[in-house]
Structure formats: structure tokens, C-alpha cells
N, C-alpha and C positions, 0 to 999 in steps of 0.2 A: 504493500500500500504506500503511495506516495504520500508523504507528507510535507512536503514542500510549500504546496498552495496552504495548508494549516498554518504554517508557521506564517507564511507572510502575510495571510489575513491577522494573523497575530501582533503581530511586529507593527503593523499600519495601524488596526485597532488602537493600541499602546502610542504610538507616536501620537494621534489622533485625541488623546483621554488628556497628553501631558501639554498637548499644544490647547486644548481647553481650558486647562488648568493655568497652565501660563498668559493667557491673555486676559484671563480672569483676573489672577491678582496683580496685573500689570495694572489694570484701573482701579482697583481696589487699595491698592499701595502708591503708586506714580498719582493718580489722578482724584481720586474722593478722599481718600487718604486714609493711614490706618485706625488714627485715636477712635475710642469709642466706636457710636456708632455713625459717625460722619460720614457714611456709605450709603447708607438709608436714604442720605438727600437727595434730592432730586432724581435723575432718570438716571438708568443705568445702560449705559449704551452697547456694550462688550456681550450681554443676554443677546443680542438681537444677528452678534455674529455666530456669535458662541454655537448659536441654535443647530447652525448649517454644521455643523461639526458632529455631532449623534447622527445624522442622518447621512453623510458620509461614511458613518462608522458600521452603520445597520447596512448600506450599500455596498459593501468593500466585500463580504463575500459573495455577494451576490454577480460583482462585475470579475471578481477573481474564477468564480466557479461555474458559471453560465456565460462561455462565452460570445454564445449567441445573441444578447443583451439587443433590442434596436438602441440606438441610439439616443431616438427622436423619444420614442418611451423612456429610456434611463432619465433625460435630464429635465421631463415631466414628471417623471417618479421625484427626483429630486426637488424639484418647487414644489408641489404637492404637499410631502413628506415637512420640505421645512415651514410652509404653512400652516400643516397641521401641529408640528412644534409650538409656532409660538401661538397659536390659539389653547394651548395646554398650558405650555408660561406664563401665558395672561393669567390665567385662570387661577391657577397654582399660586401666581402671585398676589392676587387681592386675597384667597382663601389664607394667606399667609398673615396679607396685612390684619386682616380682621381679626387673627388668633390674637394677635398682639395692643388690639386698639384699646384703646382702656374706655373711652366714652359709647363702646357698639356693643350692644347686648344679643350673641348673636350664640344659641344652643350647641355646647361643643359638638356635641352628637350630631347635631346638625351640618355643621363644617366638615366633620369626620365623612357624614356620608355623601358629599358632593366630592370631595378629595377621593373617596372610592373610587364614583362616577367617572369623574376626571381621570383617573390612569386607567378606566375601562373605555373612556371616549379615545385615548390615544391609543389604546391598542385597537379597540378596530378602525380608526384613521388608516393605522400602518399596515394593521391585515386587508382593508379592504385595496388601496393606492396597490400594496406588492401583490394583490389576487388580478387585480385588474391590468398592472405593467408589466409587472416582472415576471409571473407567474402562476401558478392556478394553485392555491393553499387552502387546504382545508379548514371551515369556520372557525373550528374550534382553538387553532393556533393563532386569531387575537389574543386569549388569554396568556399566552408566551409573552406578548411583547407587553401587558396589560402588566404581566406579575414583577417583569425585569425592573419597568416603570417605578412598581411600589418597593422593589427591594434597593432601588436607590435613598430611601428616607431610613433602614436601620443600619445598612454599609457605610453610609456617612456618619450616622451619630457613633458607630461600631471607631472609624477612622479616626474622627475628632475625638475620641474618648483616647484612643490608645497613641493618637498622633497627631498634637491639639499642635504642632507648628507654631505660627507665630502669635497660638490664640492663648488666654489663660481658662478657658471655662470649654466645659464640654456637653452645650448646650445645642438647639438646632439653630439658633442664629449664628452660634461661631462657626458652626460647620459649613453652612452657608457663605461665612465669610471667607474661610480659607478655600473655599473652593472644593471639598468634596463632592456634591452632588454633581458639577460639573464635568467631573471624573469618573467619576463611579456612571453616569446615563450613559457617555461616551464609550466606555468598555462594556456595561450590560447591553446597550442596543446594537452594540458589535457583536454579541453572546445570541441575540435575540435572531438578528439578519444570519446570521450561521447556524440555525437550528433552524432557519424557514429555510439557507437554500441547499440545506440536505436532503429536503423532501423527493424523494423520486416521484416523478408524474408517468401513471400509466398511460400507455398509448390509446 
């Protein structure tokens, strides 16, 4: 068995998780700055490249291992894909503001189950765009990319707990700040894209 193409979906993935990571705390340090939470302010402009970056990562084995790929389809999969990104970041992101607002009285339970929703809307975004460009996947492997989604929120508190960097607390805002989740969606959604394009399609 070759494993060649494994490893250098690997290798990409990984380039892919740190070059994330790195433009992330380039504005988070170089430009909002570290103190506190002076990060918070205003718009965060690095999310909105960042994005394109998980969805190159979910694509990498799919263009490594199919190389029949059209073209015109790949880089509609890819706009697609990172629209459906940041309409999850949006989302993800007020669901975040609210945990934290002190004046909005808003049912944790409540938040808890739209933040569900929300990584079952991105996975079938992703399942439906790769059934429809890339390939023909069966239903049930939105929940793949649905679960990769939610195992980005205990890998990051997991990271900042045991490799809190330049943070002192091991909470979800500092995880947030040093940049785990950005890391961690970039290697799972490369985990996710490599378990949809091993699917064999019968003739």
C-alpha cells in the first residue's frame, strides 16, 4: 500500500493548521494587541482569511486522491465551502458574544442548543457542496464533519489547559486567544475531507 499520498495530505494539512495559527496571533499580538482583553475590540479581520484555510484543508485530500477533480467544480466547491465557513463564524460568534454579555439574559440551554444546530448546519453545508462537486457521499457522513466541528471546542480547552503559551488562564477565551481553535478546525476538517475521500463509489 502506498502511502505517500497519506503522508503528504498530512504534511499540507499540518502546514495548513500552523499557517492558521500564525496569522492569527500575528493580529492578535502585532495589531489588537496582547494586554487583557484588547482583542475583543473592534472587528477582527485575520477570521475572515483564516476561514479559506479549513476549507483548503478539508480539500487537500480530496485534490491529492481524486484526480479527476473538474476544475470549474473544485474552485466552486471552494467558494461554496468558505461561505458556508463564515456563515458558521458568524454565528458561532454572537453565540459566543452572548455567553459573555453581562446585560442579555439569554437560557444557557438555550445557546447550548443553537451551538448544536450550528456544527450540524456546517456539516451538512460541507456534506451537501462535496455530494454535489466532489463526489457522491452518503447522508449520513455530514455527521463526520458535524462531530470534527464540535471536537474543536474540548481539543482547544484540552491545548490551553496543558499548553496555555502566552496565556495565564485556561479558560475558552484564552484558548480562543492563543489560537487553538484555529488549529485544531484546520487539522480536524483535514481529518474530516480524508475520511469522505476514502469513500469508494460503486459503479
Amino acid at each position: 500500500m502506498d502511502m505517500r499520498p497519506t503522508i503528504r495530505i498530512f504534511l499540507i494539512v499540518l502546514l495548513l493548521s500552523v499557517s492558521a495559527l500564525v496569522l492569527w496571533l500575528l493580529e492578535i499580538t502585532q495589531i489588537k494587541g496582547w494586554h487583557g482583553l484588547n482583542w475583543l475590540n473592534g472587528v477582527l479581520l485575520s477570521p475572515y482569511i483564516i476561514a479559506c484555510i479549513p476549507v483548503f484543508s478539508f480539500l487537500t485530500p480530496f485534490l491529492i486522491r481524486k484526480q479527476t477533480l473538474s476544475i470549474k467544480k473544485t474552485i466552486l466547491a471552494a467558494v461554496l465551502l468558505y461561505g458556508s465557513s463564515i456563515l458558521c463564524f458568524e454565528i458561532g460568534k454572537q453565540i459566543s458574544y452572548l455567553i459573555y454579555c453581562r446585560f442579555c439574559f439569554f437560557n444557557p440551554w438555550i445557546l447550548l442548543l443553537i451551538a448544536f444546530f450550528t456544527f450540524l448546519l456546517c456539516g451538512f453545508l460541507y456534506w451537501l457542496i462535496t455530494n454535489m462537486l466532489l463526489q457522491k457521499t452518503k447522508w449520513y457522513k455530514l455527521f463526520i464533519i458535524g462531530l470534527t466541528a464540535i471536537l474543536v471546542i474540548p481539543v482547544s480547552l484540552a491545548s490551553i489547559h496543558f499548553f496555555p503559551g502566552l496565556g495565564t488562564q485556561d479558560g475558552w477565551v484564552d484558548a480562543v486567544k492563543m489560537g487553538h481553535p484555529v488549529f485544531w478546525i484546520t487539522i480536524l476538517f483535514g481529518a474530516s475531507g480524508f475520511i469522505l475521500s476514502r469513500q469508494k463509489i460503486k459503479a
